[in-house]
C-alpha positions in Angstrom: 112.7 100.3 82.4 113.4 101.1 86.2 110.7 99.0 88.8 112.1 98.0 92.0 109.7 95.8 93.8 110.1 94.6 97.4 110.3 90.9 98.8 107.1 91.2 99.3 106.0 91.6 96.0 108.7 89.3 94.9 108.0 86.9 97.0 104.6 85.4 95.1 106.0 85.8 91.4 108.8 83.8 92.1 106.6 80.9 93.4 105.2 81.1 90.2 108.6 81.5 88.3 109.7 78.3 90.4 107.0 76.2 89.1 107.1 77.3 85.2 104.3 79.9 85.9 105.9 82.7 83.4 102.3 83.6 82.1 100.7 83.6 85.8 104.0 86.0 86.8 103.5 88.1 84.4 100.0 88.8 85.2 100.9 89.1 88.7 103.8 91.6 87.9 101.5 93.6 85.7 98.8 93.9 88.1 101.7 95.8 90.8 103.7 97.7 88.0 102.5 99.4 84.9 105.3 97.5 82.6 103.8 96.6 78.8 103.9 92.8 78.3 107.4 93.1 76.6 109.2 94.8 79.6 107.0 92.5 82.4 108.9 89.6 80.1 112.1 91.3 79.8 112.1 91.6 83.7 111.2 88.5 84.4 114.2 86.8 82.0 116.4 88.7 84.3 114.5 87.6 87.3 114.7 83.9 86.5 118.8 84.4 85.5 119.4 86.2 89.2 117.1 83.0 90.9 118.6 80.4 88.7 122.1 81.6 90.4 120.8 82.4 93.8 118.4 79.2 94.7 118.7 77.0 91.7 117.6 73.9 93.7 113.8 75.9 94.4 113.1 75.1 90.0 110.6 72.7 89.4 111.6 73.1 86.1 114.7 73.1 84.0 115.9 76.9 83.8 118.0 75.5 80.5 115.5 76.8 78.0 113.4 78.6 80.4 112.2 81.5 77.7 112.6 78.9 74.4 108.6 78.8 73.6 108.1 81.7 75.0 107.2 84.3 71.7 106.7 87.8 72.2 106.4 89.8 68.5 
């Protein structure tokens, strides 16, 4: 799985990723890439591990646990 967005396009998920949004990211990042649901979630774990070391303080949420009730079978 190689997607490279820009800021741009970035910009809006990670609003939502801030806020605890994962299923309205997810949707957004589907609706710019043609990822399946597994690899727009995959991407997005990574995503939230690379913002939860580069602007921790922007979480409205606790990052510990981010993914826990998050299922994908």
């Amino acid at each position: 799985m190689s997607v490279t967005l820009t800021d741009d396009q970035w910009n809006p998920i990670d609003e939502e990723l801030f806020s605890g949004g994962r299923i309205r990211a997810l949707v957004m990042l589907r609706a710019i890439t043609d990822l399946s649901i597994h690899d727009g979630a995959y991407l997005l774990e990574d995503r939230v591990s690379f913002l939860s070391k580069s602007s921790p303080q922007r979480f409205t949420v606790s990052t510990s646990g981010y993914w826990d009730d998050f299922y994908l079978s």
